[in-house]
N, C-alpha and C positions, 0 to 999 in steps of 0.2 A: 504494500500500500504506500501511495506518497501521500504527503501531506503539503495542500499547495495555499499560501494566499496569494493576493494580488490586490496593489495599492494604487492608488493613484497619483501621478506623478504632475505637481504644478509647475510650471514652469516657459522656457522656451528653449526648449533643447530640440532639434529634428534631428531624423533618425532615417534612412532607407529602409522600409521594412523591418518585420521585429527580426531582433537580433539576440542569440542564444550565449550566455558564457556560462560555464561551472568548472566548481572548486572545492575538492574537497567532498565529494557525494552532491552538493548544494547547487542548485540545478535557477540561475536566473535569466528572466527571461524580461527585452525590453520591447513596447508595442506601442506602435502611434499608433494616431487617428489618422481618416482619409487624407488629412493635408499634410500627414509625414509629422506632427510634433508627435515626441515620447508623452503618451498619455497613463499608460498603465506600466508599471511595474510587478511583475510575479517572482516572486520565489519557493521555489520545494524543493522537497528531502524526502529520502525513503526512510518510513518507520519502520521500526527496530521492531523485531517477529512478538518480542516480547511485551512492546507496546500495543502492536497491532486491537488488540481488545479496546481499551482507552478509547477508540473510536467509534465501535458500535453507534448507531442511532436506530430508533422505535416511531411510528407512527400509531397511536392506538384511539380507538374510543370506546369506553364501556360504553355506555348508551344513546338511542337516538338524539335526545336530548342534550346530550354532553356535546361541548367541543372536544375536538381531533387534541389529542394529547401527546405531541411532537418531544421526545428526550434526542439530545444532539450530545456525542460523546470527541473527546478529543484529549489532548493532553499538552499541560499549560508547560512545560519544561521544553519541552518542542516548539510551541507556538511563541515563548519569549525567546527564542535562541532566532529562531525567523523574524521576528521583530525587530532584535537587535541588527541581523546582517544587515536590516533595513536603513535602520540607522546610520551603522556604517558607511553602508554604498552612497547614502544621501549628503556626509559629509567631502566625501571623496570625489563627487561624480559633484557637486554644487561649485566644490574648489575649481578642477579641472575643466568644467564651462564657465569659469569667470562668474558664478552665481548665476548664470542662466538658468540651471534648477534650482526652483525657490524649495521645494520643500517636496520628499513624499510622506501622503497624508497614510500612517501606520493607526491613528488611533479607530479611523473610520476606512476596513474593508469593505472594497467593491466585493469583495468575494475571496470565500473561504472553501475550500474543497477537499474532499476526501476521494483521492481515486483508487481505486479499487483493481488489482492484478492479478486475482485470480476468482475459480468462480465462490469459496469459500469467502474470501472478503467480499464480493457483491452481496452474500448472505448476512451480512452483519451489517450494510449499509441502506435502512430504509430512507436516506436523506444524503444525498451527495454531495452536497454545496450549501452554502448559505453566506450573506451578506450580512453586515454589521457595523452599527454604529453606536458610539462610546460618548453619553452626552448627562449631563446631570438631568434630572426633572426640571421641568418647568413650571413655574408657579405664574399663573393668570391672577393679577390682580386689577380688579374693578373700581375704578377712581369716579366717583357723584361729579354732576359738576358745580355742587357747594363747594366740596372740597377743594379741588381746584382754584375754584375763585377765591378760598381761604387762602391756599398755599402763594397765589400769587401775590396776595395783598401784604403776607406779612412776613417773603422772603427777607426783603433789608432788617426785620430785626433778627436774623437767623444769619447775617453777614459772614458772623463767627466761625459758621462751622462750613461757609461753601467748599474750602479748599479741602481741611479733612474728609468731606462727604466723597470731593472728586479723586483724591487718593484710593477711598473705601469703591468707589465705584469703577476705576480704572484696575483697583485691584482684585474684585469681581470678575470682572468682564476676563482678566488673566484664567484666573480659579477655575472659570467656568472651559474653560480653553486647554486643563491643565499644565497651564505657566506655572506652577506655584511658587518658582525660586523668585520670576516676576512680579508674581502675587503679593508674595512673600516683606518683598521690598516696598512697594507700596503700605500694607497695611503698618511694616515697622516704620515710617515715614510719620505716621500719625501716631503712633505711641509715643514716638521720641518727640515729639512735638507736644503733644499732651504733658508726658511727667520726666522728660529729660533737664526741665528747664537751661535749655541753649546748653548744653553739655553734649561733647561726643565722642570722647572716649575714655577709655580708665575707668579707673574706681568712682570718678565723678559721675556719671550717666547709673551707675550702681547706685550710687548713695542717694540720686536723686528718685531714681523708681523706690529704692526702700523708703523714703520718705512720705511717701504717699498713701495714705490708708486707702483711698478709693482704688488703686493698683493692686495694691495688695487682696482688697478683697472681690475686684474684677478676676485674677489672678486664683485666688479660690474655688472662685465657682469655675471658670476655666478647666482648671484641672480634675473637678470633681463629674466635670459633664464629659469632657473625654476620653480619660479615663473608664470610662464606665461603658467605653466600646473596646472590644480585646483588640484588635488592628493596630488603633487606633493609641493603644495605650500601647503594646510592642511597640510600632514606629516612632511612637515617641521617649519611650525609654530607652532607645538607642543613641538617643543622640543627649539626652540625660547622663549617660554613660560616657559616650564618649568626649563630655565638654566635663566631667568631675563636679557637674552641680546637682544638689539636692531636688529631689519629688519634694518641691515644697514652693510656697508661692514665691518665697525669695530665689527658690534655684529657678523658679521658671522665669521670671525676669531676667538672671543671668544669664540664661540660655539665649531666649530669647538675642539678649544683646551679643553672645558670644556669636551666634550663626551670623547676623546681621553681617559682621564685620568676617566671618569666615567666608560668606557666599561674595564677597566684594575682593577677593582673592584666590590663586588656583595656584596651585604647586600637585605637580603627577605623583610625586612620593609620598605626598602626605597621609598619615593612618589613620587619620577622619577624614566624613566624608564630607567632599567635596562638592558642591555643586557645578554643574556640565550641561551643556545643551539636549543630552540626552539622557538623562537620569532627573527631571524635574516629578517623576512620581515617586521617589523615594521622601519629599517634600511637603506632600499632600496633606501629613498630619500636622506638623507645624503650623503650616501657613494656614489649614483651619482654624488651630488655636491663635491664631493672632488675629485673624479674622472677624471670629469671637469677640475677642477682646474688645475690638475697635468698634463691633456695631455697640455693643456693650455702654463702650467709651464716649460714643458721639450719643447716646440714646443717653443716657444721663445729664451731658450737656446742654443738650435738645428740649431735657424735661426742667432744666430749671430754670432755661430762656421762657419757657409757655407759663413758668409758675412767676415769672417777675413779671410777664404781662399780665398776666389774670390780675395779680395783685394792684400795678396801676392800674387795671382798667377798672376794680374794687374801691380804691383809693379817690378817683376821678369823681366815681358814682357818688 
């Protein structure tokens, strides 16, 4: 059985015809479109006899009533190893065209396939192929239009928070992309803004977050809500570990501030990790918890600008 994806490739690279290279077992393959640009990208591998199961897929339905209950079977050590070649060849092959290839898109497959080589593996394959895309949920939010007309009238006294909002929101729009070392930067943009007061490095940007009980107890609940995902609490205990600071709201501040200043630097030897253009999911947990933090951060400021208005507008009456 091989194991094939195939990505899409952005860019403006053209190409005569698809063109075939392999290395190593790893079988890639490059295809334009009718006008010659390189549109897709394939890559596959023969699975190992003792994988071959792993891929099994079912079509089933107990009942008329029931929908078709589709199990699609594969194996994630194989699929990130093709991923990565992915990677690789995008950094190589972007170089080598002067950046004519912008990027191939690895997160969202045109197509996932399972080919089958003999007739025992057709037996095991009710589902050949499948396409896939890697996106958060979407939340549809419904805005009145009071509200609106609210929000427009009493933006200027909300002055304060336009730029950390546009930090929170450019660092969304990352997150959601997952950029997170991106992300990542953005949302510490507004922490250090918030309880750095103008301090940026050393012990001083420390002594200023410990100073701050509203940090410390943003900080708190932080860690008690993600933590409370096992992923989530591994991924971050890793890097808990490798920066020597405490599971505590003060080690998570100092964490916080060690990565800032590690992801703004890159050394190939280094024994922590590093952030790279291609390992931005290693990241995911973090930059959620700073995330956190920040809606957190601006939602409190937010609430005490609405409570000094209510007041004059009490005062007035």
């Amino acid at each position: 059985m091989r194991y094939r994806i195939v990505a899409k490739a952005i860019g403006d690279v053209t190409i005569q015809g698809t063109i075939l290279a392999e290395r190593d077992g790893i079988l890639f393959e490059f295809i334009p479109d009718n006008l010659g640009k390189l549109s897709l990208v394939a890559i596959s591998i023969q699975v190992p006899q003792d994988k071959v199961q792993n891929f099994a897929s079912s079509i089933s339905q107990t009942g008329l009533d029931v929908p078709l209950s589709i199990t699609i079977g594969g194996d994630r050590e194989i699929h990130e190893r093709l991923v990565a070649e992915l990677q690789v060849l995008e950094a190589h092959l972007s170089f080598a065209t002067i950046s004519s290839l912008q990027n191939i898109d690895w997160n969202n497959l045109e197509q996932e396939e399972f080919i089958a080589e003999s007739s025992e593996e057709k037996n095991l394959l009710a589902v050949s192929g499948v396409s896939s895309k890697i996106e958060y949920p979407k939340t549809v939010f419904h805005v009145s239009p009071e509200s609106i007309s609210q929000l427009v009238d009493l933006m200027p006294l909300y002055d304060s928070l336009t730029i950390p909002k546009s930090f929170f929101q450019e660092g969304m729009n990352f997150f959601r992309n997952f950029q997170y070392i991106t992300a990542y930067y953005h949302f510490f943009f507004v922490i250090e803004d918030f309880y750095a007061d103008g301090k940026f490095s050393g012990r001083g940007v420390i002594d200023e977050f410990n100073k701050s009980r509203e940090f410390v107890g943003i900080a708190t609940n932080a860690l008690q809500q993600l933590f409370a995902d096992e992923r989530h609490r591994a991924n971050l205990l890793k890097f808990f570990i490798e920066e020597n600071c405490d599971v505590s709201p003060q080690g998570l501040q100092k964490l916080l501030f060690h990565l800032r200043g590690n992801l703004h630097h890159y050394h190939s030897k280094s024994p922590k990790t590093r952030g790279t253009p291609i390992n931005h999911k290693e990241y995911e947990s973090i930059a959620l918890i700073a995330m956190y933090i920040v809606r957190l951060a601006i939602g409190l400021r937010e609430a005490t600008i609405s409570t000094s208005i209510g007041n004059k507008i009490s005062g007035a009456a």
